[in-house]
TORKOL-4160 file (C-alpha; in steps of 0.2 Angstrom, whole numbers, padded with zeros to 4 digits, m for minus):
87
<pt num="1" X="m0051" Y="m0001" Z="0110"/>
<pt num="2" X="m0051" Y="0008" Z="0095"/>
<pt num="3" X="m0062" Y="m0001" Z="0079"/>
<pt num="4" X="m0053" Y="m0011" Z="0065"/>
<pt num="5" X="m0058" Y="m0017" Z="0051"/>
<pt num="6" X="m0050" Y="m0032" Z="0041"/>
<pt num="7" X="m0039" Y="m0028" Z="0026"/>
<pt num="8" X="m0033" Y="m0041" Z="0012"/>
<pt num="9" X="m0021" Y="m0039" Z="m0002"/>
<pt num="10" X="m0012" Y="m0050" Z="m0016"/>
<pt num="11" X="0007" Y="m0049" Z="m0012"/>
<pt num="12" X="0021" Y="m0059" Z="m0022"/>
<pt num="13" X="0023" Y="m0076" Z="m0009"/>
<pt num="14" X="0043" Y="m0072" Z="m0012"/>
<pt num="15" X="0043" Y="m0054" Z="m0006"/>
<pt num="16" X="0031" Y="m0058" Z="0007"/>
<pt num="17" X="0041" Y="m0071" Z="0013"/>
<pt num="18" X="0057" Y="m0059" Z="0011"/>
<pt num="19" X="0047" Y="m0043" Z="0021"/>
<pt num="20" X="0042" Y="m0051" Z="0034"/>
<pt num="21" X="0060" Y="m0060" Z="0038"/>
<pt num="22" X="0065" Y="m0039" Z="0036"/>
<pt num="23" X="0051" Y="m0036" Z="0048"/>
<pt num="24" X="0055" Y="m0051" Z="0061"/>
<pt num="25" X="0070" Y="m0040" Z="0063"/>
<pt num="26" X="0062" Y="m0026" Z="0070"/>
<pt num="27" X="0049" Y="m0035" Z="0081"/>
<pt num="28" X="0037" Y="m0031" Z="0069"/>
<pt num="29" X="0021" Y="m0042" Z="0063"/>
<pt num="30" X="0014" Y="m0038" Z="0045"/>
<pt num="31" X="m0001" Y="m0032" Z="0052"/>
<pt num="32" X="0010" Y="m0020" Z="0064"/>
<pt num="33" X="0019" Y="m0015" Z="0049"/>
<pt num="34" X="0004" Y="m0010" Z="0040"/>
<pt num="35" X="m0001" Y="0001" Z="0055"/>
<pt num="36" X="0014" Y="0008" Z="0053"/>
<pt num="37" X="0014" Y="0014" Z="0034"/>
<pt num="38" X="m0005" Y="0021" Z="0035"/>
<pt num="39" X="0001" Y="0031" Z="0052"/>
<pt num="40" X="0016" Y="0037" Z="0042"/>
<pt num="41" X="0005" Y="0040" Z="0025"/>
<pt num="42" X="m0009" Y="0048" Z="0035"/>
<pt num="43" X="0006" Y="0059" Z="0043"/>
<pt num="44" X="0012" Y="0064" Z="0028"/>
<pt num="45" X="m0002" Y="0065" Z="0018"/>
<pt num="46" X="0007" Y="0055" Z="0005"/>
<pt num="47" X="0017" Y="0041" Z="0000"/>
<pt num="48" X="0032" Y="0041" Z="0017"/>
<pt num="49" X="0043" Y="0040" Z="0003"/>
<pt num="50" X="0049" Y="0042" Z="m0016"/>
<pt num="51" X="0043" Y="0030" Z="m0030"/>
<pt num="52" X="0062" Y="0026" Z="m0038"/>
<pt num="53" X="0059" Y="0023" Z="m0059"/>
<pt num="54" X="0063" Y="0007" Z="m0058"/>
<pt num="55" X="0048" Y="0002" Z="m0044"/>
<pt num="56" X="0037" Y="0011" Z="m0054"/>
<pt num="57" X="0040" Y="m0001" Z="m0070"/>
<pt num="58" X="0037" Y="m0015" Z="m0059"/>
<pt num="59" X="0020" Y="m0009" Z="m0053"/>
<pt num="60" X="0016" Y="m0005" Z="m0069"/>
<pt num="61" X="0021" Y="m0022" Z="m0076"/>
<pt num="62" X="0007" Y="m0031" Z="m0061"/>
<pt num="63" X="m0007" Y="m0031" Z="m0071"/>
<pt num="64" X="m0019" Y="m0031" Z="m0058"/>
<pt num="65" X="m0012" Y="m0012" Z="m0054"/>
<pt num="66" X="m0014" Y="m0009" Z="m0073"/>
<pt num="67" X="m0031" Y="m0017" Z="m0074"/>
<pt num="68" X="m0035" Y="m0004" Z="m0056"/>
<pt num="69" X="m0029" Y="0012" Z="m0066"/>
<pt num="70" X="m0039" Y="0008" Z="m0082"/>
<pt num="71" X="m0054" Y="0004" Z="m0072"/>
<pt num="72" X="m0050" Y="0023" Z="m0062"/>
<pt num="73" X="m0047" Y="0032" Z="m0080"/>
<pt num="74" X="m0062" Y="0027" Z="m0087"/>
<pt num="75" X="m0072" Y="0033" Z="m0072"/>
<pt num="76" X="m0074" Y="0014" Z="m0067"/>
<pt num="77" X="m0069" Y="0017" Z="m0049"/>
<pt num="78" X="m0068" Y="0034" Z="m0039"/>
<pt num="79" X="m0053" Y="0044" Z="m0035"/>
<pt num="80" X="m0052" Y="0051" Z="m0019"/>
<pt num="81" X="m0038" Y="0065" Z="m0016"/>
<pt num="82" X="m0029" Y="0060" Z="0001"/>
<pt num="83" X="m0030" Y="0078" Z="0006"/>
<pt num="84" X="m0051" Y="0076" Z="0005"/>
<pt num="85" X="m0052" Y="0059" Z="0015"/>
<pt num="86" X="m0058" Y="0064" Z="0032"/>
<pt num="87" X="m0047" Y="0057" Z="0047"/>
């Protein structure tokens, strides 16, 4: 078996509660689902999809993702190009 390691986020309880009622549709466990987006990010060497305006206002309204970027900016915490992370 390949080796795992545990990963933990902050999600909004209502979208959390919303995705995984969207996901129970498609078998999928949120843990399956996760899988699936790093497979498909890792595959594309990107984002599997665009970031519409109006997302982007959202994530930068969480100030928690706000707090992240000013921490990156300011040299804080390292940025890592996805191209340079070895597979």
């Amino acid at each position: 078996m390949a080796k795992t390691t545990l990963l933990r986020a902050r999600v909004d309880i209502e979208r959390k509660k919303h995705a995984e009622k969207i996901l129970g549709r498609y078998g999928l466990t949120p843990a399956q689902a996760i899988n699936v987006f790093y497979a498909k990010v890792t595959e594309t060497n990107g984002l599997p999809f665009d970031l519409r305006p109006s997302e982007t206002v959202d994530l930068l309204a969480d100030p928690e993702f706000r707090n992240y970027l000013e921490r990156m900016k300011s040299g804080q915490v390292e940025y890592t190009d996805a191209g340079k992370v070895p597979v």
